[in-house]
C-alpha positions as CSV (number, residue, x, y, z in Angstrom):
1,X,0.0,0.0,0.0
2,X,1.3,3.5,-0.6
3,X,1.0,6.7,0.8
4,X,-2.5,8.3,1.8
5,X,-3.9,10.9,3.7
6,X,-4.9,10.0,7.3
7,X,-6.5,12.8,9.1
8,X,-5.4,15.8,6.7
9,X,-1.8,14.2,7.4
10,X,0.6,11.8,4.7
11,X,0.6,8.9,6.1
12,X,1.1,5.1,5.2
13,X,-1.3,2.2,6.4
14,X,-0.2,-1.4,7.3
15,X,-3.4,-3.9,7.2
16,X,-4.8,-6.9,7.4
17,X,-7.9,-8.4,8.0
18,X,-7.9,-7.8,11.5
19,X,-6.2,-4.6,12.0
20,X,-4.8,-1.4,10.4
21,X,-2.0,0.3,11.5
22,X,-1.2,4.2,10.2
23,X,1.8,6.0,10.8
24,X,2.6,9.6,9.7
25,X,5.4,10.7,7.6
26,X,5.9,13.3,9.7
27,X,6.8,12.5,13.2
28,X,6.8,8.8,12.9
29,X,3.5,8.3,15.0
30,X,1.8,5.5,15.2
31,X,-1.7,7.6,14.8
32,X,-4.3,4.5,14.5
33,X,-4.4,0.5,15.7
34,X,-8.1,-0.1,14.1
35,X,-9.9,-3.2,15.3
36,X,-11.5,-3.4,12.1
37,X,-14.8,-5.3,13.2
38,X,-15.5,-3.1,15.7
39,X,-14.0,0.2,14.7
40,X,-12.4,1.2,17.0
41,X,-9.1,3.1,17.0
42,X,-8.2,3.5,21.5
43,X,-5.0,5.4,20.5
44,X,-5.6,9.0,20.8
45,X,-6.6,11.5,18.5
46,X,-6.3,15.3,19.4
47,X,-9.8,17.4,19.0
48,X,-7.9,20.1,17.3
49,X,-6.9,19.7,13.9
50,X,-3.4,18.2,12.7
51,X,-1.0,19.5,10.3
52,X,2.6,18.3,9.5
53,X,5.1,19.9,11.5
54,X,7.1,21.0,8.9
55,X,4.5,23.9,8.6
56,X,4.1,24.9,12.0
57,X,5.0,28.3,12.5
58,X,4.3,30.2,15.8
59,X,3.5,33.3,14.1
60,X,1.5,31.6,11.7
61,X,-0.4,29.1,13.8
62,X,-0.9,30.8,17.4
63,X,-3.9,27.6,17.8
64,X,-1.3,25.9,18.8
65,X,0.7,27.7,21.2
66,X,4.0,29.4,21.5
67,X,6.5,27.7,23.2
68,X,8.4,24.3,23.1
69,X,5.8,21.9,22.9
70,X,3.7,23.8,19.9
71,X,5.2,22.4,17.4
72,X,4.8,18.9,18.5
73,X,1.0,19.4,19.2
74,X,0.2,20.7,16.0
75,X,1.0,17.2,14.6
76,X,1.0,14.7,17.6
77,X,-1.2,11.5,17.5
78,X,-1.6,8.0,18.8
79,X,1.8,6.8,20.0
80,X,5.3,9.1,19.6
81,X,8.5,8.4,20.0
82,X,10.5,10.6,22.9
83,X,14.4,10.5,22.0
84,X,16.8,11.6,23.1
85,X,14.7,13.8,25.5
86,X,11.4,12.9,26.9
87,X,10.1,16.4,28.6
88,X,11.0,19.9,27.9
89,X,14.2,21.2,26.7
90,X,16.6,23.5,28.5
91,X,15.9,27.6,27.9
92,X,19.3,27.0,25.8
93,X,17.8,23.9,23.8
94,X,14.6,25.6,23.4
95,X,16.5,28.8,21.8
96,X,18.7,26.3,19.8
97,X,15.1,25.0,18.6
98,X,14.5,22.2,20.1
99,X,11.5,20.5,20.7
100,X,9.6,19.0,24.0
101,X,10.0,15.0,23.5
102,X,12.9,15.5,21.0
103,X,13.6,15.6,17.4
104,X,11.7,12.0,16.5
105,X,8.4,13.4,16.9
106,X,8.9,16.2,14.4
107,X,11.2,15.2,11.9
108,X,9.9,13.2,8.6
109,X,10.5,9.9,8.3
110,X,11.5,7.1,5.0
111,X,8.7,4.7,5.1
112,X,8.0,1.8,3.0
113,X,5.7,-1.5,3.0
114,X,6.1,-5.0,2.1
115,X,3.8,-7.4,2.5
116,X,3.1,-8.0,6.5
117,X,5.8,-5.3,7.5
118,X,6.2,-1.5,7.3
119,X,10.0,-0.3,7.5
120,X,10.1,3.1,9.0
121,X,13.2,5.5,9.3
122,X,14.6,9.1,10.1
123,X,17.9,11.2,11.3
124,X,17.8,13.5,14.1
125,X,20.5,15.9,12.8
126,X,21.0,17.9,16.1
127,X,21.1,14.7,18.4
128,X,23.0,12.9,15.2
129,X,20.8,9.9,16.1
130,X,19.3,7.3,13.3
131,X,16.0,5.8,14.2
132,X,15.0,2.8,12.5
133,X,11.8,0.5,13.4
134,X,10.0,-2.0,11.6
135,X,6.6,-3.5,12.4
136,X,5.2,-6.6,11.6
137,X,1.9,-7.8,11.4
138,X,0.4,-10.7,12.3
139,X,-3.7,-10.5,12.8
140,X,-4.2,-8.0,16.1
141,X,-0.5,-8.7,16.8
142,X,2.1,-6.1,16.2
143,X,5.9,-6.9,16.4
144,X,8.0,-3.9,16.6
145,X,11.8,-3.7,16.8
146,X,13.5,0.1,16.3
147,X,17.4,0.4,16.2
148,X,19.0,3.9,17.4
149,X,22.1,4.3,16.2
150,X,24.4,7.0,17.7
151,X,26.2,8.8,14.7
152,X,28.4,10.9,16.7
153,X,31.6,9.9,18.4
154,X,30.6,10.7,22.0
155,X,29.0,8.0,24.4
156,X,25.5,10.0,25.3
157,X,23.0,9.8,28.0
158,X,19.6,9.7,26.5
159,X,16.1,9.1,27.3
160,X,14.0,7.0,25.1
161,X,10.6,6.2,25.7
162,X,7.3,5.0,23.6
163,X,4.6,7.6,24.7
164,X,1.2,5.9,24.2
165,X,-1.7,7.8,24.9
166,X,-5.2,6.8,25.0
167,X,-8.6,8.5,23.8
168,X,-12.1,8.8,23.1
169,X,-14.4,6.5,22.5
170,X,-12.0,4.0,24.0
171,X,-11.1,6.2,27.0
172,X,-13.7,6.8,28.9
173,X,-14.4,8.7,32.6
174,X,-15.3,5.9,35.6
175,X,-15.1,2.9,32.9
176,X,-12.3,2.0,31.1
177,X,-9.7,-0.5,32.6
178,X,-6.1,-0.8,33.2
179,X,-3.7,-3.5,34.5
180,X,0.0,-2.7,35.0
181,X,2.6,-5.0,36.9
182,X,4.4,-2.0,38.9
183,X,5.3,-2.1,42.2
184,X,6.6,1.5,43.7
185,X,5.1,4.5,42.2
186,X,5.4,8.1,42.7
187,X,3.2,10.9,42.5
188,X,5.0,14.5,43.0
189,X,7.6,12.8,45.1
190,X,4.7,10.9,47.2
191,X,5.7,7.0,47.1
192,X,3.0,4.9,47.0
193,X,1.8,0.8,46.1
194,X,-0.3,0.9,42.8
195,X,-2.8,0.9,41.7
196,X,-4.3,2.1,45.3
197,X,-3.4,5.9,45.5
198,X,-4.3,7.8,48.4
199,X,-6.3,11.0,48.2
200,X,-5.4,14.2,50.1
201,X,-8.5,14.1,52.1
202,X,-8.6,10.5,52.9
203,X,-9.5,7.3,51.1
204,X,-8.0,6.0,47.8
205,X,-8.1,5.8,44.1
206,X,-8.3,2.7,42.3
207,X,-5.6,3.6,39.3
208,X,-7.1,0.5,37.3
209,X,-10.5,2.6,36.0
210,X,-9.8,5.7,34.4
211,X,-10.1,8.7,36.8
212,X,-13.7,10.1,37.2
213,X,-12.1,13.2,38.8
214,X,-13.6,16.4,37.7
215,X,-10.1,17.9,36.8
216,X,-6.7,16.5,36.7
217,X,-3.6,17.0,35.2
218,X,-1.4,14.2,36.9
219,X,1.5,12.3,36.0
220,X,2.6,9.2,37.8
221,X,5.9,7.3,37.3
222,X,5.8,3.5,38.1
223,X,8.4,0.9,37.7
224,X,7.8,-1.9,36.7
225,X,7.9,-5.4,38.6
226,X,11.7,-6.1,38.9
227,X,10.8,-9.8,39.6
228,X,9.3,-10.1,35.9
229,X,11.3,-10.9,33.1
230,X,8.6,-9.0,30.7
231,X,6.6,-6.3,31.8
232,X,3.1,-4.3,30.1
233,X,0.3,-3.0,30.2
234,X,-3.3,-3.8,28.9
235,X,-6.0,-1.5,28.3
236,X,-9.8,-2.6,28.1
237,X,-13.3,-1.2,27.5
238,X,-16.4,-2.0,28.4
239,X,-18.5,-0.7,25.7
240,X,-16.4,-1.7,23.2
241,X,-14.8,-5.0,24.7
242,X,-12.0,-4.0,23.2
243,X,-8.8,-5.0,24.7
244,X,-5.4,-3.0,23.6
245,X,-2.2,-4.1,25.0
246,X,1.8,-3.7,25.0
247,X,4.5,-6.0,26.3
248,X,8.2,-5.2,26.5
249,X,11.2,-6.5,28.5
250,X,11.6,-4.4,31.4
251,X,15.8,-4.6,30.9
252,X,15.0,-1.9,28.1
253,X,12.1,-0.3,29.9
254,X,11.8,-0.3,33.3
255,X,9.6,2.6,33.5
256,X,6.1,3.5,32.9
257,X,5.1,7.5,33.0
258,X,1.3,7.7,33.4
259,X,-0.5,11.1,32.5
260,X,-4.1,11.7,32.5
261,X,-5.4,14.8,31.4
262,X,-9.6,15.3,32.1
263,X,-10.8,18.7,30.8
264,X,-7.9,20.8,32.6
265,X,-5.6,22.1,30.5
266,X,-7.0,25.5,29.5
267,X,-3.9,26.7,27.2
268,X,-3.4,26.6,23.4
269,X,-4.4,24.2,22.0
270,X,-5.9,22.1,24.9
271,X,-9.2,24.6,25.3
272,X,-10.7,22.5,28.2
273,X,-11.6,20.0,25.6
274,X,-9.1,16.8,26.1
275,X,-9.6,13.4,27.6
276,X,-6.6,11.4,27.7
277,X,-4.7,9.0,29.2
278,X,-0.8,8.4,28.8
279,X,1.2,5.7,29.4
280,X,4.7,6.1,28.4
281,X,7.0,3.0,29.0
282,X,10.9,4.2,28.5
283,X,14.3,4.2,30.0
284,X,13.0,7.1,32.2
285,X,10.6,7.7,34.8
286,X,9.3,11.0,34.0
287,X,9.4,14.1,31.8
288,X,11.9,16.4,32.6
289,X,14.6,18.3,31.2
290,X,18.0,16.3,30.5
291,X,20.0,18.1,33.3
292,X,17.3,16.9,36.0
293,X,16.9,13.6,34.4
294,X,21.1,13.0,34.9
295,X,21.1,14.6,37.9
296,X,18.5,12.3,39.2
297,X,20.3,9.6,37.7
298,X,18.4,7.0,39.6
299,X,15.1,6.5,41.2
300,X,13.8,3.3,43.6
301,X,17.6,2.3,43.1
302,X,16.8,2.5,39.2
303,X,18.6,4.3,36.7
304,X,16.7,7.0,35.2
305,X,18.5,6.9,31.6
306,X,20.6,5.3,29.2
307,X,23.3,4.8,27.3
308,X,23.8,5.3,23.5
309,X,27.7,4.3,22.9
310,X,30.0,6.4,20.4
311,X,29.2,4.7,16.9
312,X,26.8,2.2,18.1
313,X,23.6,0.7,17.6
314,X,21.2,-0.2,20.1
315,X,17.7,-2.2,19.9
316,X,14.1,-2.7,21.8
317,X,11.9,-4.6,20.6
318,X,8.3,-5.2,21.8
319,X,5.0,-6.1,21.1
320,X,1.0,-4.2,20.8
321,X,-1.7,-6.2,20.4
322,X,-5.2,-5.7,20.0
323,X,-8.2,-7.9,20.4
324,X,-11.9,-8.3,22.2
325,X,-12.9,-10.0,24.7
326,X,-16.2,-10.0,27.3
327,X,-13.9,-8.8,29.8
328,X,-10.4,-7.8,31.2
329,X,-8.5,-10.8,31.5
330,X,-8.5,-12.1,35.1
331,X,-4.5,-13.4,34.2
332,X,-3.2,-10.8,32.6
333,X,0.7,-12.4,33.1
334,X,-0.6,-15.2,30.9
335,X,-2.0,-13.4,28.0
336,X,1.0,-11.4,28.1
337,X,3.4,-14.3,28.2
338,X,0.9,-15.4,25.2
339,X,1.3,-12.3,22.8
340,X,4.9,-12.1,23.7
């Protein structure tokens, strides 16, 4: 299949008779997993319209904001690739022109499709970094390996994480369901045991139904079960009985970042109008800026980065799956053992 438009966006479309996959030239995001019998897409789309980033302009396109992170909105979707930063840059970066997230989720990408698989490729020019992932497709099963290779001649500390976020109709407030092997979380330097997470005035929150909160804006690093070879996560709604799914080995990622935004953010080009729920499985535990993130170096006895050597390559691979079932599965350690 060859290049469409997806969304106002050039795109190309992986498919079979199960699922469809779409990824944008620009940015490299993985914008739509479609469960084609019941149509539904659970990776997010943003209520404000899309263009490449390539045409962003903050004079031109104020919709969209004015600082670091504009750019990236005008064109984000689905799931985005954060390297060699996940978070904002420095006030030098920023100048420099630097994206929040990094250079992956702007920059276009080569992509190409033969038969089951799409081949997928950029270059980072300031972070001299070459990205290169492949999926493969096998019904609601999606095999994914990316290579970073580090052009320059410096070892570099880098953050590298797979930020999937989750939205309407799938998402929804009080209903849908997670299930995440973590074991120590933190919530603005407040430890706790998911998925129970205790409320200012008393009580808890069960972290496994998506917030029915009025407002929030929180953000939530876990890491994952050490004990566990593999680790995930597995998304599932009701209404749809649509069940959506990742599994990775935790050597590479070790952390999962989750973000829900409910109706809060009032700025360009959130408006009050965005339901979403991130979950961002990387080498680091949150977004921050790369000084804090090597300063930190380490969190529960965990480094918080990692290491691209001098004129090296370096690979990940995992799995997404997608499938229905009448409910969420009451092993989830098997099933992801299963699509694994």
């Amino acid at each position: 299949m060859g290049e469409t438009l997806y969304r106002n966006r050039r795109a190309w479309q992986l498919e079979n008779d199960t699922v469809r996959v779409t990824v944008t030239v620009e940015g490299g995001h993985i914008a739509e997993i479609l469960h084609k019998r019941t149509g539904v897409n659970p990776l997010w789309t943003p209520p404000w319209p899309s263009i490449e980033p390539s045409t962003y302009s903050r004079a031109k396109h104020p919709e969209y904001g004015a600082d670091a992170e504009s750019k990236l909105l005008a064109g984000i979707m689905g799931h985005n690739l954060c390297l060699d930063l996940f978070g904002p840059p420095s006030a030098e970066e920023e100048a420099a022109g630097m994206t929040v997230h990094g250079e992956a989720s702007v920059v276009p990408w080569n992509i190409a499709v033969n038969g089951n698989q799409m081949m997928c490729e950029c270059r980072m020019p300031v972070a001299q970094l070459a990205v290169e992932r492949r999926i493969e497709l096998h019904g609601g099963l999606l095999r994914i390996r990316e290579t970073v290779e580090n052009l320059s001649g410096l070892d570099r500390p880098a953050a590298w994480t797979e930020h999937v976020t989750l939205g309407p109709p799938f998402l929804e407030k009080g209903v849908t369901q997670f299930r995440i092997p973590a074991c120590s979380c933190t919530f603005d330097g407040d430890v706790f045991s998911w998925p129970q997470f205790p409320l200012p005035g008393g009580g808890t929150e069960d972290l496994q139904v998506y917030t029915n909160a009025p407002s929030c804006g929180r953000y939530f690093a876990h890491l994952m079960d050490p004990s566990r070879a593999d680790a995930f996560f597995m998304a599932y709604s009701p209404s749809s009985q649509v069940l959506l799914g990742y599994v990775w080995p935790r050597a590479d990622f070790p952390w999962l970042g989750m973000w829900d935004e409910n109706y809060s953010r009032q700025a360009a080009p959130w408006g009050g109008r965005t339901l979403t729920r991130g979950l961002e499985f990387g080498a680091s535990p949150m977004a921050e800026p790369r000084r804090k993130m090597i300063d930190r170096h380490a969190l529960f006895e965990t480094p918080t980065y990692r290491w691209l050597p001098a004129r090296s390559r370096v690979e990940v691979r995992y799995t997404a799956f997608i499938t229905t079932a009448p409910s969420i599965p009451g092993d989830p350690d098997a099933l992801a053992a299963k699509m694994n």
